[in-house]
Residue frames as a rotation matrix with the C-alpha (Angstrom) as fourth column:
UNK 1
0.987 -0.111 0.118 73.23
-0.149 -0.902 0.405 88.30
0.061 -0.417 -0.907 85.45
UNK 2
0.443 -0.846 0.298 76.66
0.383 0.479 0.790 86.46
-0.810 -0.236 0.536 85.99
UNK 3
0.096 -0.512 0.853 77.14
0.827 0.518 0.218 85.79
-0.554 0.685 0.474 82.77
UNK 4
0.781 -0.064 0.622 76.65
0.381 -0.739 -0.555 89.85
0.495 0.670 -0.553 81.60
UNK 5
0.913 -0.405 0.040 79.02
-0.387 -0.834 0.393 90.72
-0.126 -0.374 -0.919 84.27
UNK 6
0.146 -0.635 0.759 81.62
0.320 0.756 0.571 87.85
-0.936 0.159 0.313 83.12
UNK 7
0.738 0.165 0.655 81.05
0.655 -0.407 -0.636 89.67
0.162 0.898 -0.409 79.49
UNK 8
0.835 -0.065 0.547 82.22
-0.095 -0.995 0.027 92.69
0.542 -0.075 -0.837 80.89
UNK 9
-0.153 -0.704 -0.694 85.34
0.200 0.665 -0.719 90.74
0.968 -0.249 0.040 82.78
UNK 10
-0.305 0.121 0.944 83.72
-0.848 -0.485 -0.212 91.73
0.432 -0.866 0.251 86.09
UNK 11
-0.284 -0.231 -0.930 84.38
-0.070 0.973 -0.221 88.60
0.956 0.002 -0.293 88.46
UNK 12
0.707 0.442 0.553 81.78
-0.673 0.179 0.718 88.04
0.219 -0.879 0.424 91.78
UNK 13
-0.091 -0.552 -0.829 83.95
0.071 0.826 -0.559 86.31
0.993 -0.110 -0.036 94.20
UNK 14
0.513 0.092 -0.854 84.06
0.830 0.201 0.520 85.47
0.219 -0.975 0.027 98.18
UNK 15
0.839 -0.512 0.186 85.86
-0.539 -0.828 0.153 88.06
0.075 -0.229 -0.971 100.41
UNK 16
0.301 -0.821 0.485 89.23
-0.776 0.085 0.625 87.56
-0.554 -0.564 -0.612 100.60
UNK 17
0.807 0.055 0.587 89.80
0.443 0.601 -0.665 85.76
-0.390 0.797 0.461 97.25
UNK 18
-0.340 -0.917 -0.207 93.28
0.578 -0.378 0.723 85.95
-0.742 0.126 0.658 95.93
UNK 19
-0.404 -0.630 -0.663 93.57
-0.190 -0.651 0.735 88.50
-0.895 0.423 0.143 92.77
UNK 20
0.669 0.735 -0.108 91.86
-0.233 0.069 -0.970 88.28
-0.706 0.674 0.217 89.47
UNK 21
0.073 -0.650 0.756 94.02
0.970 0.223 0.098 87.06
-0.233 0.726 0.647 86.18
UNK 22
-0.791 -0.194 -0.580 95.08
-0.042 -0.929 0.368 91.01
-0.610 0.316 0.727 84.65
UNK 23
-0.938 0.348 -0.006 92.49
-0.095 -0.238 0.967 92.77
0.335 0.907 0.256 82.73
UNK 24
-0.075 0.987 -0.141 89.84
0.427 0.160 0.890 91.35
0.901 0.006 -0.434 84.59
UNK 25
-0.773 -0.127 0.622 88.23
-0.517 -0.443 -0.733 93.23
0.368 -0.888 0.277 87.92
UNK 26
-0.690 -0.041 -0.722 86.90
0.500 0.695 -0.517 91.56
0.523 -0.718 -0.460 91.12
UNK 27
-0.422 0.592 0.687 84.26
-0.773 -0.631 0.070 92.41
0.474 -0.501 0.724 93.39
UNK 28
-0.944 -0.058 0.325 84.01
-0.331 0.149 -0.932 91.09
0.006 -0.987 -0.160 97.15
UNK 29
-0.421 0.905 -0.058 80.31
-0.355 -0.106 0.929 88.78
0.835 0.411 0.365 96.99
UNK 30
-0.825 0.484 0.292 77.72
-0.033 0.474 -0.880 87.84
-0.564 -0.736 -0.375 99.97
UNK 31
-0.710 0.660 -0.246 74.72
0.010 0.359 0.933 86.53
0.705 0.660 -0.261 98.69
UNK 32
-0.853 0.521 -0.012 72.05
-0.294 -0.501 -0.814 88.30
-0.430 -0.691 0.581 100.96
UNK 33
-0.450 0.843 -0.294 68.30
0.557 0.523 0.645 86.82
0.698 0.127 -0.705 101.24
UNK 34
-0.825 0.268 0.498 65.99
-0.525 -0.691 -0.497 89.33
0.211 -0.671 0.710 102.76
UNK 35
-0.129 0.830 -0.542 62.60
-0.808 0.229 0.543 88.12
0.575 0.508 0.641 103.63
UNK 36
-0.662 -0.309 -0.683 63.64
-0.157 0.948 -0.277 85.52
0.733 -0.076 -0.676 106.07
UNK 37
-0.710 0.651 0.268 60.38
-0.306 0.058 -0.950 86.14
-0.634 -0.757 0.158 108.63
UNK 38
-0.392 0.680 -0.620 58.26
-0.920 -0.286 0.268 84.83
0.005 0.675 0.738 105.20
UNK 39
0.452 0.544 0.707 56.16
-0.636 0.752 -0.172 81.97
-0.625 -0.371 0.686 105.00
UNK 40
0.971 0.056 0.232 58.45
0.067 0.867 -0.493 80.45
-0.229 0.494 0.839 102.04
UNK 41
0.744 -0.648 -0.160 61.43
-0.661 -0.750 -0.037 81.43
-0.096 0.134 -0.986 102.96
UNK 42
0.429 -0.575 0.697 63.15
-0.528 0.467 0.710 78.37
-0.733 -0.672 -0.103 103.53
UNK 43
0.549 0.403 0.732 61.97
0.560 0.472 -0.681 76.98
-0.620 0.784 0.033 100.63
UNK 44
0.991 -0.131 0.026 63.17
-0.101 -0.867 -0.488 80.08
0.087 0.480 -0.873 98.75
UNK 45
0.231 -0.956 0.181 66.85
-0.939 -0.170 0.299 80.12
-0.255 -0.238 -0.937 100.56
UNK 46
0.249 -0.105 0.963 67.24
-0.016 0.994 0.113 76.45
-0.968 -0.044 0.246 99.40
UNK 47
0.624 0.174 0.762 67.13
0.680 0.361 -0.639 77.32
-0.386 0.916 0.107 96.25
UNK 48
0.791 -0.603 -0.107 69.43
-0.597 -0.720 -0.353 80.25
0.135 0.343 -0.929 96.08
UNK 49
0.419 -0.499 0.758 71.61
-0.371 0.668 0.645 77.54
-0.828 -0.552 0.095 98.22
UNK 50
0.470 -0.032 0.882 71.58
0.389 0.905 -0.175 74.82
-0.793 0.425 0.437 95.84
UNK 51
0.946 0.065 0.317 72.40
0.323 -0.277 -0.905 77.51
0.030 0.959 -0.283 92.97
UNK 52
0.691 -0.579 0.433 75.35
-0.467 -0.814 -0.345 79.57
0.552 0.036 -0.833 94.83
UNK 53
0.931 -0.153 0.333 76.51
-0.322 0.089 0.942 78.22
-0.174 -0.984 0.034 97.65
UNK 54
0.337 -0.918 0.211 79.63
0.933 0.356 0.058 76.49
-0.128 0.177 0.976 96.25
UNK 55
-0.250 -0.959 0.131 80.87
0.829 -0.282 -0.483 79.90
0.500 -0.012 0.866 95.35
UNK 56
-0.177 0.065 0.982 79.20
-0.345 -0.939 -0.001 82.85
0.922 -0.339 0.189 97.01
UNK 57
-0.891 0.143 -0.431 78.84
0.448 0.125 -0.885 82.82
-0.073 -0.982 -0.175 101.12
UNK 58
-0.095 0.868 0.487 75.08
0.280 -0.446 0.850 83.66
0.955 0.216 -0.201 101.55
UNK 59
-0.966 0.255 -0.032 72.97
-0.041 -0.276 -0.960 85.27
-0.254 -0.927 0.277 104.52
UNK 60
-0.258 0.962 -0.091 69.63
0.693 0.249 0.677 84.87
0.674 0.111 -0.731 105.26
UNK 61
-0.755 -0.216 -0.619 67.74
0.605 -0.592 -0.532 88.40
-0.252 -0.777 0.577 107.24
UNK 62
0.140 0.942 0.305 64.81
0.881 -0.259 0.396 90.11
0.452 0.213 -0.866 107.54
UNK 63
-0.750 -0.258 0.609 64.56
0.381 -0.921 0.079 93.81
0.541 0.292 0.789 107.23
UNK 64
0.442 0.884 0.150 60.94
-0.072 -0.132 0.989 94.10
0.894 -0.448 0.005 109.27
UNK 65
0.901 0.081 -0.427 62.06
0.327 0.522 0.788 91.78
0.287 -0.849 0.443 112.00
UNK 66
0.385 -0.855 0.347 65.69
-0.868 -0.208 0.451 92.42
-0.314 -0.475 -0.822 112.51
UNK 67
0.866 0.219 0.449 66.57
-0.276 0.959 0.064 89.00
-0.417 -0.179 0.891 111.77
UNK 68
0.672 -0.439 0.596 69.87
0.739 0.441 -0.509 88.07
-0.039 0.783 0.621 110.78
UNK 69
0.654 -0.300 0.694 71.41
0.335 -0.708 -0.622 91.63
0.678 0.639 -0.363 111.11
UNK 70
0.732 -0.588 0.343 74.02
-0.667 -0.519 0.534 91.38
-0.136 -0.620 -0.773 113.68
UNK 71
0.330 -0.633 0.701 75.72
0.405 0.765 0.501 88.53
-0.853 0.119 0.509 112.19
UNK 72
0.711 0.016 0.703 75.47
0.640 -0.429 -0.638 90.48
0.291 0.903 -0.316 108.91
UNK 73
0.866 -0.493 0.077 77.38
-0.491 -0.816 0.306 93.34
-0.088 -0.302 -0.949 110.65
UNK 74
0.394 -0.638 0.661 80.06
-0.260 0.613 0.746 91.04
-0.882 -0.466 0.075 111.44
UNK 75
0.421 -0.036 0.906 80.03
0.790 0.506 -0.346 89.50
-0.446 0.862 0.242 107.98
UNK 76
0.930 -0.151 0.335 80.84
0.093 -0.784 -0.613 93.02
0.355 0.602 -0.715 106.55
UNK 77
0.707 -0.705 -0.053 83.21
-0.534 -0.582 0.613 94.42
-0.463 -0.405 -0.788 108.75
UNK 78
0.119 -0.776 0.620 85.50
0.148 0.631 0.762 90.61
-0.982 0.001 0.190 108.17
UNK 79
0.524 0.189 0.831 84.80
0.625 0.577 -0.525 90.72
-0.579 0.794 0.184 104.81
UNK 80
0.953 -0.051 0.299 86.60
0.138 -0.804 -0.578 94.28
0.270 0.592 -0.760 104.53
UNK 81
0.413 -0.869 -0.274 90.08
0.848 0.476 -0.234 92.97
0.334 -0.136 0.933 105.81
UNK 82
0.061 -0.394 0.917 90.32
-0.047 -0.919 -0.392 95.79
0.997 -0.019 -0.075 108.20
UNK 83
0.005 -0.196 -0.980 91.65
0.986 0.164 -0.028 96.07
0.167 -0.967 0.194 111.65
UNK 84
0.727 -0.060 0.684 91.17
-0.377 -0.868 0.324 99.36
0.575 -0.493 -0.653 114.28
UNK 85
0.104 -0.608 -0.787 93.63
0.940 0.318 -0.121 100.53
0.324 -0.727 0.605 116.55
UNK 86
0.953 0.295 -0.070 94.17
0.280 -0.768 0.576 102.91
0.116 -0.569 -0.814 118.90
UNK 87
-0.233 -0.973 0.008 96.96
0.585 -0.147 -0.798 105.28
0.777 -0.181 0.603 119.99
UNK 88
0.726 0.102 -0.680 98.11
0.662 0.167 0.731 106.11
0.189 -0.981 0.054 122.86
UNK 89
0.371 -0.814 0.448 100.79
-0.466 -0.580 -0.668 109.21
0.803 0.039 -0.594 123.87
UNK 90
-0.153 -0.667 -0.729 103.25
0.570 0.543 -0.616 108.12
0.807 -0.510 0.297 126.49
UNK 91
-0.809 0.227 -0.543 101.89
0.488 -0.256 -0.835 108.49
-0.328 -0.940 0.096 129.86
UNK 92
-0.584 0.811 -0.044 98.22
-0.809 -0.586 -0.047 109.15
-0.064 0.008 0.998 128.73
UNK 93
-0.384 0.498 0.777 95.24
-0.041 0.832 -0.553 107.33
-0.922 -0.244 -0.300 128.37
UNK 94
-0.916 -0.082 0.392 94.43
0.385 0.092 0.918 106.17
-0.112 0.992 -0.052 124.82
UNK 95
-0.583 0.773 -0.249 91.86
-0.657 -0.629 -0.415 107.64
-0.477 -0.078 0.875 122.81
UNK 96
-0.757 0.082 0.648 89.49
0.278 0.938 0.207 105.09
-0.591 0.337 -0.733 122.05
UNK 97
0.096 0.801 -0.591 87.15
-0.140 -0.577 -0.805 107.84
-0.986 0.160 0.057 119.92
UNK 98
0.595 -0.154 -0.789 89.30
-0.693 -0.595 -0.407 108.02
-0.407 0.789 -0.460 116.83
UNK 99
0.389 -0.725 0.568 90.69
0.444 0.688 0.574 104.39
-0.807 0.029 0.589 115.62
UNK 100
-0.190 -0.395 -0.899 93.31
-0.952 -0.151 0.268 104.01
-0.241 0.906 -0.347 112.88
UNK 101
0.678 0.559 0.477 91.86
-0.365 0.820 -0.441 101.68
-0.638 0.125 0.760 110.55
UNK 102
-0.360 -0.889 -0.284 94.64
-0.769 0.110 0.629 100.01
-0.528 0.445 -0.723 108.70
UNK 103
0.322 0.428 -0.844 94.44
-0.814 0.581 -0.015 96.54
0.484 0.692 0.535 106.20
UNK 104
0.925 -0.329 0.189 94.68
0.201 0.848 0.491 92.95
-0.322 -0.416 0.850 108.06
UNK 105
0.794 -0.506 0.337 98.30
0.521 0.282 -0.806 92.53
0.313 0.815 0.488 107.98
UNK 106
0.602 -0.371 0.707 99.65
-0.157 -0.923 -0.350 95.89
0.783 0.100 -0.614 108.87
UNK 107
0.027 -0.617 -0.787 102.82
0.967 0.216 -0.137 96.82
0.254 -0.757 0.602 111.07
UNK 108
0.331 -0.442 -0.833 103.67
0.830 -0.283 0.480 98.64
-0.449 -0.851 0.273 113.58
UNK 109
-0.600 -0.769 -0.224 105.43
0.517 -0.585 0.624 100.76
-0.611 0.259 0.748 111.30
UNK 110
-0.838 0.344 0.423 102.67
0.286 -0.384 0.878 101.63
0.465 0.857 0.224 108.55
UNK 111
0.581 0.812 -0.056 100.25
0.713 -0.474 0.517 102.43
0.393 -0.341 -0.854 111.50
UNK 112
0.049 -0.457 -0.888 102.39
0.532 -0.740 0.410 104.71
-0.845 -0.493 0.207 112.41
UNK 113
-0.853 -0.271 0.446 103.03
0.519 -0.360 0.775 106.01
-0.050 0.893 0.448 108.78
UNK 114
0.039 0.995 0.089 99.09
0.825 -0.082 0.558 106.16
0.563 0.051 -0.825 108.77
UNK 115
0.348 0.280 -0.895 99.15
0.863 -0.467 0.190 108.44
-0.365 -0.839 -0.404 111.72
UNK 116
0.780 -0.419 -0.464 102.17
-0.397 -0.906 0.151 110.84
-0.484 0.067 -0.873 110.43
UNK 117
0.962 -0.190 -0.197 104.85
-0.012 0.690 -0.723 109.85
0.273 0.698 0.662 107.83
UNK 118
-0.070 -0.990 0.122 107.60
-0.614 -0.054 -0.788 111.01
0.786 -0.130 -0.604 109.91
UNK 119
0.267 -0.159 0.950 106.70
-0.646 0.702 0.299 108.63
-0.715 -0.694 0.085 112.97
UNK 120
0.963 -0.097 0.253 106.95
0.178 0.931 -0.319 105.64
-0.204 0.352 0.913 110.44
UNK 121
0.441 -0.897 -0.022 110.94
-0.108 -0.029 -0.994 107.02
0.891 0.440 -0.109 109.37
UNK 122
-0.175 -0.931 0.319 111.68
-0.435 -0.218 -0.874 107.72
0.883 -0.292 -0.367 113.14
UNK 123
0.692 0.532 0.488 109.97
-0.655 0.181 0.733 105.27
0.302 -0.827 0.474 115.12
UNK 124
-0.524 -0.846 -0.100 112.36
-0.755 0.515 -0.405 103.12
0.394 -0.137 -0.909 117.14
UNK 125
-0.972 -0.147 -0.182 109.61
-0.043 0.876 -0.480 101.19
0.230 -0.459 -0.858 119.13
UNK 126
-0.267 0.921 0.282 106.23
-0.334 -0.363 0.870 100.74
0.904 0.138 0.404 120.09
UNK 127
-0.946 0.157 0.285 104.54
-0.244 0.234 -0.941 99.76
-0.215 -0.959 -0.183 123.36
UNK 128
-0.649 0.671 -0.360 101.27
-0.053 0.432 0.900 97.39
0.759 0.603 -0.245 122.51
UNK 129
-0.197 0.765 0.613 97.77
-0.651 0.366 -0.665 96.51
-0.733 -0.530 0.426 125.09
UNK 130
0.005 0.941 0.338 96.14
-0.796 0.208 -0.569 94.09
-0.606 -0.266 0.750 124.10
UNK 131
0.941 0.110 -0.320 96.88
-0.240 0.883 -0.403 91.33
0.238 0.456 0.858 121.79
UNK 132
-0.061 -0.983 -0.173 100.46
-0.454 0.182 -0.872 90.70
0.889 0.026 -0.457 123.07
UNK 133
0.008 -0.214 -0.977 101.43
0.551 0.816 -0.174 88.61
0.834 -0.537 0.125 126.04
UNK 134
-0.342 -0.228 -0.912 101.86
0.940 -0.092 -0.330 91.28
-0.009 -0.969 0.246 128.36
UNK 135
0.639 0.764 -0.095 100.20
0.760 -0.645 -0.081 94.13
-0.123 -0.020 -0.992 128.93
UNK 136
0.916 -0.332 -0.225 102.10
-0.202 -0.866 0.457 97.33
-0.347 -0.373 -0.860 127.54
UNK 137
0.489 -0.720 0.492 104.93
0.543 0.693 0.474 94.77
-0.682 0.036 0.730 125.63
UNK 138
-0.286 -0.837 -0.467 107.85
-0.462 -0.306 0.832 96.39
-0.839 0.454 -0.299 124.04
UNK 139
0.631 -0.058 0.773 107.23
0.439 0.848 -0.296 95.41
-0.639 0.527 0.561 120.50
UNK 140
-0.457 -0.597 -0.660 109.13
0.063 -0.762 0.645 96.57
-0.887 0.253 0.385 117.08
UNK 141
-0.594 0.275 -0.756 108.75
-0.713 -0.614 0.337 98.14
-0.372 0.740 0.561 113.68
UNK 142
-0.606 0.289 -0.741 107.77
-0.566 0.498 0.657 94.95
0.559 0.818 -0.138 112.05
UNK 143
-0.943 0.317 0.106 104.98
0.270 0.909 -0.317 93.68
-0.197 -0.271 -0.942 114.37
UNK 144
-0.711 0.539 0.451 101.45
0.194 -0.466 0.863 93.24
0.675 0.702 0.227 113.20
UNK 145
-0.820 0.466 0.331 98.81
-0.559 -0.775 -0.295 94.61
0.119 -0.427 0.896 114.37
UNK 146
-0.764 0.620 -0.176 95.76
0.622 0.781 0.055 92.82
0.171 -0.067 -0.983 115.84
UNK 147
-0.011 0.834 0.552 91.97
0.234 -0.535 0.812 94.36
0.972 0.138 -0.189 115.97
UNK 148
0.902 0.309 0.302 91.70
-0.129 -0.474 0.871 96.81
0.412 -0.824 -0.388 119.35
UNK 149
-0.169 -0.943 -0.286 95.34
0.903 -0.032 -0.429 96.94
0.395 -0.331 0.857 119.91
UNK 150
0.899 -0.349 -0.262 96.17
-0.229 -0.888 0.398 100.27
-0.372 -0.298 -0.879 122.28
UNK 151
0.591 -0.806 0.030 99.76
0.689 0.486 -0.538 101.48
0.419 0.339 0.842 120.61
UNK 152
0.729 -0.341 -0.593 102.08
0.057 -0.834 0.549 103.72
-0.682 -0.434 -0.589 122.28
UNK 153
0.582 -0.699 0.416 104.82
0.695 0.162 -0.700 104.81
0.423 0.696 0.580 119.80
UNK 154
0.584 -0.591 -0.557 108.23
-0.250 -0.783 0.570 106.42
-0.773 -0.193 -0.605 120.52
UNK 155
0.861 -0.354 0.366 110.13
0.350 -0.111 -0.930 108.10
0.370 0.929 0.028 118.20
C-alpha cells in the first residue's frame, strides 16, 4: 500500500512533519488499530508496532467498547495544529459559543484579520484572559495566541 502511494508521490507522514521535497504531496498519518477489546489484540498491535512504529504514531481502540476514544479525540484535534479563541467586546462577557479557530502560531493580529479584515489594519491593542500572566494583560499586534485565550480587541 505504501509503496503504490510513494508511486503516486503521495508521502504518509506524522502530524506536524516539516514540508514534502516539491512535486510530492503529504498527508498527516495515525496508525489506528480498532479491535482492541479482542482476544488477539495485543498480539496483533505488536505487529503493526514492530512494522510502523518508527514512522507512523499508532492508537490502539475499540469501537464496541469505547476503548481508546478519548485519547483519540485528543490525538486529532493536536494533530490539526489548531488553536480556539474567543472574543470578547469591551465591557462584555465573551462569547464562548462561537470560537475563532486559527493555525498554532497565530497573532493577535491575524485573529483579528480572521474576525474582520479591517480590525487586523486598525487594531492598536488587544486585552488577553487566560494564557498571559495577568488576567485581562495589555498585549500587542504580534502576540500569539494560546488555546482558550478570551481576546478583547480595540481598534
Amino acid at each position: 500500500m505504501l509503496a503504490i502511494l510513494e508511486r503516486s508521490k503521495v508521502w504518509l507522514v506524522p502530524p506536524g512533519s516539516p514540508p514534502p521535497p516539491v512535486g510530492w504531496a503529504h498527508k498527516g498519518t495515525l496508525l489506528l488499530g480498532n479491535k482492541a477489546d479482542g482476544a488477539d489484540a495485543e498480539t496483533a498491535l505488536e505487529v503493526l508496532w514492530a512494522e510502523y512504529a518508527p514512522r507512523f504514531p499508532m492508537h490502539a481502540v475499540s469501537a464496541k467498547t469505547g476503548q481508546g476514544l478519548e485519547p483519540l479525540r485528543r490525538m486529532i484535534y493536536d494533530a490539526l495544529g489548531i488553536v480556539r479563541v474567543y472574543s470578547k467586546p469591551p465591557g462584555k462577557e465573551p462569547s464562548m459559543q462561537a470560537p475563532v479557530v486559527l493555525p498554532k502560531g497565530s497573532t493577535i493580529v491575524e485573529m483579528a484579520g480572521a474576525i474582520h479584515k479591517d480590525f487586523a489594519q486598525q487594531l492598536k491593542f488587544a486585552r488577553v484572559w487566560g494564557s498571559t500572566k495577568f488576567s485581562g494583560q495589555r498585549v500587542q499586534r504580534d502576540y500569539v495566541v494560546q488555546e482558550g485565550d478570551i481576546i478583547e480587541l480595540h481598534i
